[in-house]
C-alpha positions as CSV (number, residue, x, y, z in Angstrom):
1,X,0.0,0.0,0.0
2,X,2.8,2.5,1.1
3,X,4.8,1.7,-2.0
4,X,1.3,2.1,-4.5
5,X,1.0,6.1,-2.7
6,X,4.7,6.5,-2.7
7,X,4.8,6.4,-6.8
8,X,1.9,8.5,-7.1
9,X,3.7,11.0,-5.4
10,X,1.7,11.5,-2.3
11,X,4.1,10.4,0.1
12,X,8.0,9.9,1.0
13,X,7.9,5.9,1.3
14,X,11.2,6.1,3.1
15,X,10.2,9.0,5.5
16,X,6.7,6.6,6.3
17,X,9.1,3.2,6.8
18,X,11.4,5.2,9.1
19,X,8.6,6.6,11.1
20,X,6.4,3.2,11.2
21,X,10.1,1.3,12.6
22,X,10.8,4.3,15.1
23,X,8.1,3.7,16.3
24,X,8.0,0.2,16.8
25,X,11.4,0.6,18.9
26,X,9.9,3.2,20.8
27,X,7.4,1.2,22.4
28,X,9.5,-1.4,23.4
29,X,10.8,-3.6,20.4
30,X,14.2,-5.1,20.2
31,X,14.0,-6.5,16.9
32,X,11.8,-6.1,13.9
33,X,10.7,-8.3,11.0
34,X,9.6,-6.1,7.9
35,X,9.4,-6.8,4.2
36,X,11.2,-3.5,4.0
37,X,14.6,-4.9,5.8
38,X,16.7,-4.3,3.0
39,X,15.5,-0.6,2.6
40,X,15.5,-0.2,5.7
41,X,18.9,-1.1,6.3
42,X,20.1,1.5,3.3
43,X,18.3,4.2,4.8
44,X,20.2,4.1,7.7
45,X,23.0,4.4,6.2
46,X,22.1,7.3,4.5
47,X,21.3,8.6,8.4
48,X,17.2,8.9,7.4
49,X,16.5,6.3,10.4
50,X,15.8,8.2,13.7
């Protein structure tokens, strides 16, 4: 769904993943599964995460 709104240009699909896994680990989460681990992973690299 994120990724169908993302190319339509109505949202930052990187700035929504970042947010969504924030805010997992804010409430409490030591680990988390997503189909967007790869991504995920790049972005905080590139310092987007947090």
């Amino acid at each position: 769904m994120w990724g169908t709104v993302a190319r339509a240009g109505i949202l930052d699909e990187a700035a929504i993943v970042c947010e969504t896994a924030a805010g997992v680990f804010r409430a409490g989460a030591n680990i988390l599964i997503s189909y967007y681990a790869k991504e995920l992973a790049g972005w905080i690299d590139e310092g987007r995460f947090g």
